[in-house]
N, C-alpha and C positions, 0 to 999 in steps of 0.2 A: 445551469449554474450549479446545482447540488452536485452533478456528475463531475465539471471541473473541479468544486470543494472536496470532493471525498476523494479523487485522484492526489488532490495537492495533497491533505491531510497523511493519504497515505504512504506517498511516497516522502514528505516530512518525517514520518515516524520510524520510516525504514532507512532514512539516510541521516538524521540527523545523531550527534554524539552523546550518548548517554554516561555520566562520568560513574553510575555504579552498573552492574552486570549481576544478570542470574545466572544458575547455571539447572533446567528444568529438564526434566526427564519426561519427555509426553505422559508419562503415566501421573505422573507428579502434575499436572494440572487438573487443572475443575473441569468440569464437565461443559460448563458455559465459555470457557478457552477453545477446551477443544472441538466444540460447535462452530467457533468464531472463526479458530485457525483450520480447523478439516484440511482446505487443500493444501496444508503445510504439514499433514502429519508424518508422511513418509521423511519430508526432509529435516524434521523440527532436530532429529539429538544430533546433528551434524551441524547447525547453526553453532557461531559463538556465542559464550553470555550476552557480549552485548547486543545482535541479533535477537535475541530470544525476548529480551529485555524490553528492545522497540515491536516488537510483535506482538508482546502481552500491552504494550499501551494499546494498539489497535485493538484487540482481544476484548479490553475496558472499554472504550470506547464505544466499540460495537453495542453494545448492549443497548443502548439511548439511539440507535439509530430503528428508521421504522422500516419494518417486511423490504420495503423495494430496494433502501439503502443496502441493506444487508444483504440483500443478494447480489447488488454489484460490487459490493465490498468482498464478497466471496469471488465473486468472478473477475477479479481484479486479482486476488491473491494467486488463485487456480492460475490465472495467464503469468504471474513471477514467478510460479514456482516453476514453470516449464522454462523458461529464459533462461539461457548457460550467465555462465558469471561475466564474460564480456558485451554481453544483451543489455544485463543487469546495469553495471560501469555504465553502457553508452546511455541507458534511459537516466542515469542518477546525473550526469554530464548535462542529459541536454533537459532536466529540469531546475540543475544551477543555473544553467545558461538561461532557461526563461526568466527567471528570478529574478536577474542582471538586467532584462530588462524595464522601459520606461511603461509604468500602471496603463498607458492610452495603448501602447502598441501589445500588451497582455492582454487585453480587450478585443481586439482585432486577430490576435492568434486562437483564443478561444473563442471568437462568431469562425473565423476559416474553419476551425475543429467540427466545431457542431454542425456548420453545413455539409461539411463530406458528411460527417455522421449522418446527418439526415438524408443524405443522398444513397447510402447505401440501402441493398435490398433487404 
């Protein structure tokens, strides 16, 4: 349940509209950022402000999460930062699209989820 919460959280904060924008120079952030975002640093000064902007919320965020959150939270960014931009589009696509759905059948797609997960090796 924590793993679909920190999924959802994340991909909310990276898809949703922030109506003000940074504009942060990796060097320009805290050290506690830059721990948070690591597998974002190569691509961080090519993000737009408002990118930047929804990543420093995770950034915050992160901090109140414990050891194991935080490392799936890292290993969740590390797997976006490797997704091309049309990866990107279809995961943002088919998390509106879950959203759209009815709360009983979002319950049934995350027990489907978690048993592959736990099926695998």
């Amino acid at each position: 349940m924590k793993t679909t919460y920190l999924t959802a959280t994340l991909l909310c904060l990276l898809t949703s509209s922030f109506a003000y924008a940074a504009n942060n120079n990796w060097q320009q952030l805290t050290p506690q950022q830059q721990s948070a975002l690591a597998p974002l640093a190569q691509q961080w000064n090519s993000f737009d402000p408002i990118q930047q902007k929804r990543l420093l919320g995770v950034a915050q965020h992160y901090q109140h999460l414990k050891p194991d959150e935080q490392q799936r939270v890292q290993q969740r960014l590390s797997t976006w930062s490797k997704l091309t931009p049309s990866q990107r589009e279809a995961a943002r696509a088919k998390y509106q699209a879950f959203n759209k759905i009815p709360e009983e059948k979002k319950q049934a797609v995350k027990a489907m989820v978690k048993q592959e997960q736990s099926n695998k090796p």
